[in-house]
NURO-36788 format. One record per residue: y, x, z of N, C-alpha, C in turn; residue in one letter. Coordinates in steps of 0.05 Angstrom, whole numbers, plus 32768, in hexadecimal, padded with zeros to 4 digits. Layout:
N
YXZYXZYXZA...
END
This chain:
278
7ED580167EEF7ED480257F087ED780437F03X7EEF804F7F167EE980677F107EE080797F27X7ED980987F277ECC80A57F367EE580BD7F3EX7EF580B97F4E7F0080CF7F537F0C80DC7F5FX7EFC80CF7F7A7EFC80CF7F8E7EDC80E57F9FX7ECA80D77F9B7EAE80E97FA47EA981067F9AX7EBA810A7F887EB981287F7D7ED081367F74X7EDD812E7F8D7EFD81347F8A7F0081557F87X7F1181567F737F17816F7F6A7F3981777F78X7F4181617F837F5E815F7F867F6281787FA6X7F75817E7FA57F7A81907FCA7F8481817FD2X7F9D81717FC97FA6815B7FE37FAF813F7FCCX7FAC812A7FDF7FB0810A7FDD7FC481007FE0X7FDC80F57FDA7FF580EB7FE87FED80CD7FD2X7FF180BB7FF77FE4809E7FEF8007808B7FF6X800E807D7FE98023806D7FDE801E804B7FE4X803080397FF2802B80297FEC803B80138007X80347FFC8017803A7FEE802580277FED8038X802F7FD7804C80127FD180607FF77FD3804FX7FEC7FD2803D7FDC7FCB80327FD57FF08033X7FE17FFF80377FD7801E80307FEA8025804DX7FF7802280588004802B806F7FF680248082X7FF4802F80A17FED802280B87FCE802E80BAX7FB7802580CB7FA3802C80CE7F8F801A80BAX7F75802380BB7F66800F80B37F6780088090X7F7E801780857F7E8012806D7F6F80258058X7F72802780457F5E8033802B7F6480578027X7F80805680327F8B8071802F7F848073804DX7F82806A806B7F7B807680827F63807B807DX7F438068806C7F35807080727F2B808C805DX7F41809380437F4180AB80387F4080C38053X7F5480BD80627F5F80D380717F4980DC8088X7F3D80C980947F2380CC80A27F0980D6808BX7F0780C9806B7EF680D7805A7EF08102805AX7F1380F680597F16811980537F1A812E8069X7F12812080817F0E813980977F2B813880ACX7F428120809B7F5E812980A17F5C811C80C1X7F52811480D07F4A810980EE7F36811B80FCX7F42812A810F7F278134811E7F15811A8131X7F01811F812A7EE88110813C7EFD81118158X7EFC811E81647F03811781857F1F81098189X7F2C8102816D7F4680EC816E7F5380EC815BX7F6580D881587F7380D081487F8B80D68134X7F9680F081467FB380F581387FA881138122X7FB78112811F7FBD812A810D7FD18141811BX7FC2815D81277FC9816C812F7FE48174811BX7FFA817D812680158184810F800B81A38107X800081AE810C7FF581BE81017FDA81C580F5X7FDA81AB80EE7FB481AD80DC7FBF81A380BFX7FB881AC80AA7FBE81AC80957FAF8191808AX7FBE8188807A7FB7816880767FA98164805AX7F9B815680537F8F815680357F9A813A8027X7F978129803B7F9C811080307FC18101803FX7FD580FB80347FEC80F480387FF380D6803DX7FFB80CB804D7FFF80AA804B801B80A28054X802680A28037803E8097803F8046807A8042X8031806280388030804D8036803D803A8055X8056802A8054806480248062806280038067X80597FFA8083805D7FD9808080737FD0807CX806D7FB5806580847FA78065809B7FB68047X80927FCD803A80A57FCE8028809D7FCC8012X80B27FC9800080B17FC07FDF80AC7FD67FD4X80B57FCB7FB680AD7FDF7F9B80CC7FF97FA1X80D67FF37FA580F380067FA680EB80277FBBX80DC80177FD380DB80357FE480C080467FD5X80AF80327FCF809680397FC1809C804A7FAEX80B080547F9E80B880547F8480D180767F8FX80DC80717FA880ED808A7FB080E280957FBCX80C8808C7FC980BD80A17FDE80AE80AA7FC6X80A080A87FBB809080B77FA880A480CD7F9CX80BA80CA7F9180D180DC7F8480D380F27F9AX80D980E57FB280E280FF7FC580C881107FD5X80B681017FD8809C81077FD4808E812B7FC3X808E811B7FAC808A812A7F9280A181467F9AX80B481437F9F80C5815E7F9F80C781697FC2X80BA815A7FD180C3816E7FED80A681787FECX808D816A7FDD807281787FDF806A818F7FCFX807881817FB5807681937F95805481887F8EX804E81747F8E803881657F818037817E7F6CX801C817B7F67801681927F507FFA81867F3AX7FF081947F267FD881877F197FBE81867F2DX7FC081917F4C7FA9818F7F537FA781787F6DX7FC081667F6B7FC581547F7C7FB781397F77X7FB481237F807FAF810B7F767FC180FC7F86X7FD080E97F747FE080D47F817FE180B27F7AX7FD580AE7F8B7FCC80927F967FDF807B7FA2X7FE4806D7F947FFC805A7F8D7FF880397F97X8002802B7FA37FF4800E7FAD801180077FAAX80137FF37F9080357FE67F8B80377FD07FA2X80447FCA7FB280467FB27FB880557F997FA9X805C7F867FBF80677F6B7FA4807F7F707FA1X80817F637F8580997F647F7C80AE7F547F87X80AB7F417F9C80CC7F2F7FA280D27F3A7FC8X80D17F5D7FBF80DA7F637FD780EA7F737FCFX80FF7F737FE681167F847FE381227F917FFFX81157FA27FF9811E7FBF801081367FCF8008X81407FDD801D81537FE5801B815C80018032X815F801880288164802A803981838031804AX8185802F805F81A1802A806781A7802F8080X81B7803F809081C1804980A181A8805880B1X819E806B809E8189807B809D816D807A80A3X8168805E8099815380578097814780428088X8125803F808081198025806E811D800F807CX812D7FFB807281207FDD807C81107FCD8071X81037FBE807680E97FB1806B80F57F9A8054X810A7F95804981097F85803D810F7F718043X81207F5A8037812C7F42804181187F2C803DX80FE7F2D804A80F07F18804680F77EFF8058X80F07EE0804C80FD7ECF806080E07EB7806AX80D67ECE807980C57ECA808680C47EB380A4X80DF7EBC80AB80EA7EA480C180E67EBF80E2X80DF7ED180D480E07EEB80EE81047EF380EDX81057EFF80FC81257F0E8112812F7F1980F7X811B7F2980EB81287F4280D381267F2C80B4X811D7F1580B9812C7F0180A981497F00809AX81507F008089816C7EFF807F81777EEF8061X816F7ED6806F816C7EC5805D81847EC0804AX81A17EC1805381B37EBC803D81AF7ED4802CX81AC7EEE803581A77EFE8023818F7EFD800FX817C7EF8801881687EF28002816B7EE37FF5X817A7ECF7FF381847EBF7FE581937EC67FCAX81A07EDB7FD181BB7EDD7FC081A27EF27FABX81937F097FB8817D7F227FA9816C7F0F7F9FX81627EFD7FA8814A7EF57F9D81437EE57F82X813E7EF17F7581397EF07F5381217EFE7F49X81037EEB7F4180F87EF37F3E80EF7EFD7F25X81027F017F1081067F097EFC81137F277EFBX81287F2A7F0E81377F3E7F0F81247F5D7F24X81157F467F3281037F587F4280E67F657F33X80DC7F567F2680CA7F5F7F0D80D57F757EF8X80ED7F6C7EEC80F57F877EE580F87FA27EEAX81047F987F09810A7FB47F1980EA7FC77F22X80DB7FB57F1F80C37FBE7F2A80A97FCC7F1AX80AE7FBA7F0080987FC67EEB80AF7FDF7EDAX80C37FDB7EE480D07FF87ED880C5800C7EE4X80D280137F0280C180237F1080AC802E7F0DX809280187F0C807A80197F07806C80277EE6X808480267EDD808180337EC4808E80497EC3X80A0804F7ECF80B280627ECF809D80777EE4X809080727EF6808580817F01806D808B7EF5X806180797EE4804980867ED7804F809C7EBEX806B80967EB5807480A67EA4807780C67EAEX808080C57ECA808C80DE7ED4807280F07EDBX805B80DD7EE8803F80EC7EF2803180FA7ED9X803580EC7EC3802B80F87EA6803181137E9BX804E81157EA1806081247E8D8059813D7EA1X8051813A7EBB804F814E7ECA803581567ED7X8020814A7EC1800681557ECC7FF681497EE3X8003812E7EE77FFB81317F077FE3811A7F08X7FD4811C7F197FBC81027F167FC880F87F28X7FBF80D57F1A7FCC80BD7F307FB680AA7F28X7FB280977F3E7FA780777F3B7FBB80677F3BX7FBB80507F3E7FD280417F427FBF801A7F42X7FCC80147F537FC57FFA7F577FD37FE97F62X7FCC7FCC7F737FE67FC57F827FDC7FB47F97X7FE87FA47FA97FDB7F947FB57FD77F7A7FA9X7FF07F737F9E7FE57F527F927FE57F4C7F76X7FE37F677F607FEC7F667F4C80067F687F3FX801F7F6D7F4D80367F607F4E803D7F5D7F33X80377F3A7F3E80407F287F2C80557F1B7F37X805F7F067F2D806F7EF97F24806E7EE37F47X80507EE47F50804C7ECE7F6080427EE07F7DX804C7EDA7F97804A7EE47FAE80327ED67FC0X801D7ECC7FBC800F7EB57FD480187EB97FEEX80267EC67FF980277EB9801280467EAC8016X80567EB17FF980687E9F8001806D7E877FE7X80517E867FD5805B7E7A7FB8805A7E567FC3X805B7E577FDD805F7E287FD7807B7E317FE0X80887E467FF180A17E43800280B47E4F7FEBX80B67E5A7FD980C27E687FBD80B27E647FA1X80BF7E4F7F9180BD7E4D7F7080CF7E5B7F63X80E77E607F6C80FE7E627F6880F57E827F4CX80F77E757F3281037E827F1F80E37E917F12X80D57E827F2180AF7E947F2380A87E897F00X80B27E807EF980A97E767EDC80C47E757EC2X80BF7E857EB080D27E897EA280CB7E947E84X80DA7E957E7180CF7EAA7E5E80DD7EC17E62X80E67ED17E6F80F27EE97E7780D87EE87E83X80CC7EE77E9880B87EF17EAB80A17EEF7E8EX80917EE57E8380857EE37E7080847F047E5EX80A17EFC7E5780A97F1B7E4480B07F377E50X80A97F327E6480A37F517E77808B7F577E7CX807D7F477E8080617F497E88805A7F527E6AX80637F447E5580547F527E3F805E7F6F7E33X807C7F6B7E3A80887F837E2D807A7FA77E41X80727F9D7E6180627FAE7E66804B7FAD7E69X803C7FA57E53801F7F9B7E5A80107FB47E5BX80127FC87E5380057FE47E5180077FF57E6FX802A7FF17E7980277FF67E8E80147FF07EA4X801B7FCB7EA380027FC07EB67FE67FC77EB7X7FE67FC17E9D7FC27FCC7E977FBA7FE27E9CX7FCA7FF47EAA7FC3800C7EBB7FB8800E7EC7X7FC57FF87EE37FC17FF77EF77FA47FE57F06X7F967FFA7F137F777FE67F187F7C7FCC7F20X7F697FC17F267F687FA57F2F7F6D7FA17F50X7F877F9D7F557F8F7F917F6F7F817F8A7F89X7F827F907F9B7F7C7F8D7FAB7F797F6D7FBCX7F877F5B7FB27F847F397FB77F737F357FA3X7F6F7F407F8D7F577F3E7F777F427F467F82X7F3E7F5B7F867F217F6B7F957F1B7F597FB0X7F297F5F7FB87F207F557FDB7F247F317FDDX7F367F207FD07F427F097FD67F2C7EFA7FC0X7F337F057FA87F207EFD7F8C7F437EEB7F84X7F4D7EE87F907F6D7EE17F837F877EE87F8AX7F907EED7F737FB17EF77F7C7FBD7EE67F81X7FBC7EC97F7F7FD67EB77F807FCA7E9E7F90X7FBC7EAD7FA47FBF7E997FB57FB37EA07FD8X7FB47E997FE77FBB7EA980057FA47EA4800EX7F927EBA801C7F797EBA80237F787EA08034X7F617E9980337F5C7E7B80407F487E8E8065X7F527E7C806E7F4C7E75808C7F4E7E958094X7F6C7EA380927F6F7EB880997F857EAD80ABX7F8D7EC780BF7FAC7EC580C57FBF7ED780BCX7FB77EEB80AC7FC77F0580AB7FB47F098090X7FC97F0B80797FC07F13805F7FB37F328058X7FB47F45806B7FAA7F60806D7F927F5E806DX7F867F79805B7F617F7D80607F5C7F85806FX7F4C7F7F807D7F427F9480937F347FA6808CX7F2F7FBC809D7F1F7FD580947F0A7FD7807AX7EF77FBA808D7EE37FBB80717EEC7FB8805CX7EFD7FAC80577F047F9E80437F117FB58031X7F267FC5803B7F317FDC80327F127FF28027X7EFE7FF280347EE9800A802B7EE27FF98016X7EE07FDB80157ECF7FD57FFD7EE17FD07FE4X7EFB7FD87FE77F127FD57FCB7F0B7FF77FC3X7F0780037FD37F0580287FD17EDE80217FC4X7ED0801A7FCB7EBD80157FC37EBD800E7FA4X7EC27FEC7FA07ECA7FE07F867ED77FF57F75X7EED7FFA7F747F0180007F637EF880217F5EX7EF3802B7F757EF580527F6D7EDD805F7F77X7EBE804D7F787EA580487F787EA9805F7F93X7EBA80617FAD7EBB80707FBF7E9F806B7FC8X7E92807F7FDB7E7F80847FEF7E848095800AX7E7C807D80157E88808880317E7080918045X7E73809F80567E6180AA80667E568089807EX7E3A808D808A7E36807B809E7E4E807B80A6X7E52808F80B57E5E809080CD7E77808380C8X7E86808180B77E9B807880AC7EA1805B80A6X7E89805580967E81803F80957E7A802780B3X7E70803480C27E6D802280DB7E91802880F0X7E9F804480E87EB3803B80F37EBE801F80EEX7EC7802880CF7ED8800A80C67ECA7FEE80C8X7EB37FED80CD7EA77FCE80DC7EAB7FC980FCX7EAA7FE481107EB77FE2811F7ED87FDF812CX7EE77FD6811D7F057FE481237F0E7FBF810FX7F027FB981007F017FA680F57F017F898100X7EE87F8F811E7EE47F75812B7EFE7F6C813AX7F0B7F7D81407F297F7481567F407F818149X7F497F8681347F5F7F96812F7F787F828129X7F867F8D81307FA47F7C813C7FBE7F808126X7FC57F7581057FDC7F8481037FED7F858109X7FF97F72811280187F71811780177F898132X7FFE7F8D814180047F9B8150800A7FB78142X7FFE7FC781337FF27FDB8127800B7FE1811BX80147FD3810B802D7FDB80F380497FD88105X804B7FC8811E80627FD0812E80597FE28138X80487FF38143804680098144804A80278136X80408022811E8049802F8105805C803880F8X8071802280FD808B801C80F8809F802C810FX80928029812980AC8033813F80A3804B8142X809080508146808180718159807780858149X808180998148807480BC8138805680B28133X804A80C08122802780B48128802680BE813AX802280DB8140801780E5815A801480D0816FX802B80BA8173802880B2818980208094817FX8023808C816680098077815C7FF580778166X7FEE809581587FCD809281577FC980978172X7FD2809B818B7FCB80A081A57FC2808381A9X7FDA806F81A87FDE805581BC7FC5804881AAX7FC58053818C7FB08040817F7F8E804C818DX7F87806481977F79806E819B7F65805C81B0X7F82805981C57F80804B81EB7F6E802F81DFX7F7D802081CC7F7B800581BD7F607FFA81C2X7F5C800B819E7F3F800781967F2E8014819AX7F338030818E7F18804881937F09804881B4X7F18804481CB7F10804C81E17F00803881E9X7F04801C81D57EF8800F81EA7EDE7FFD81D7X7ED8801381C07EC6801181AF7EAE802081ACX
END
């Protein structure tokens, strides 16, 4: 467990990652309410209040945007030695793609509209996607080093080799000695990275929370991986938010929201939602 968080020496946070760190309710929102970055009387972030804590974490994307937004990140902010940068990999058998000026979520073949199943078909290689991904993941810890910079780094499901929410609907290629000899050839890399978030909160990576509907943590769940992993301490008050916001919180509502609307006008409609009527 490390501590480095309650006696943060850092001036600002830029938090990295997928639904699992994007959207409300997550580990990097409840950083951003930690650190003052929410006024008490609402939700958004005035565009002229200086921000401490950063969340670029996006629903629905892979290791690829995780991996550019941090690059372009790092140079439109100028990350410096007094930054801390907070990393949540997501899985490895996604494939996003930036294009006609904008992120798409990835060709998952989920059986939803943004489904694109012959195409995933032809990308999907879970050998080829492990590569692409623990490079990154190494390649990025290489770059934060050489440049002074403090980082955590963790992920949501370990990314491994195996997805639970789609491992009975995809075997395809999940066992190999290529996958074997990456995992070892970056074993130093991995062993970087804390213990996962389906680890902490699920107690398993490779297999899909039972009598859930939606594989996301909820609030609490998010303060007690910040708890576990980076022995965080949160204020009451903080603490009874995220038990309240927890009992009814909606994702699919939340992250289509996330996804289409400025926050400003997120955090408004999310405001009307929950807060008002809590």
């Amino acid at each position: 467990m490390i501590d480095i968080i309650n006696n943060i020496k850092h001036k600002r946070i830029f938090c990295f990652g997928c639904s699992f760190t994007g959207g409300y309710g997550t580990w990097a929102d409840i950083l951003k309410r930690h650190f003052g970055d929410y006024p008490k009387e609402d939700f958004y972030i005035p565009k002229d209040q200086p921000q401490m804590v950063y969340n670029f974490g996006r629903p629905g994307m892979g290791n690829f945007y995780i991996f550019n937004t941090i690059i372009e990140k790092s140079l439109h902010y100028e990350f410096t030695k007094d930054d801390l940068i907070l990393i949540e990999w997501s899985s490895t058998d996604r494939e996003d793609r930036y294009k006609d000026g904008k992120w798409h979520m990835g060709m998952i073949d989920d059986g939803s509209r943004r489904s694109k199943a012959g195409i995933r078909d032809w990308f999907l290689d879970i050998e080829g996607m492990i590569k692409r991904d623990y490079s990154y993941i190494h390649a990025m810890q290489k770059i934060l080093k050489v440049d002074n910079i403090d980082y955590e780094m963790f992920s949501m499901n370990g990314v491994s080799r195996y997805n639970p929410i789609r491992a009975k609907k995809e075997e395809k290629n999940r066992e190999s000695e290529e996958i074997d000899f990456l995992i070892e050839l970056y074993k130093d890399t991995l062993d970087e990275l804390h213990p996962s978030m389906y680890k902490i909160i699920f107690g398993d990576e490779t297999i899909y929370p039972p009598n859930r509907e939606d594989p996301h943590p909820t609030p609490v769940e998010h303060l007690y991986y910040l708890e576990k992993v980076f022995n965080f301490k949160p204020s009451d008050e903080l603490r009874t938010h995220t038990e309240i916001i927890s009992k009814d919180i909606d994702y699919p509502y939340l992250n289509s929201l996330y996804l289409k609307q400025d926050l400003q006008e997120f955090f408004m409609k999310l405001k009307s939602k929950y807060y008002d009527n809590t």
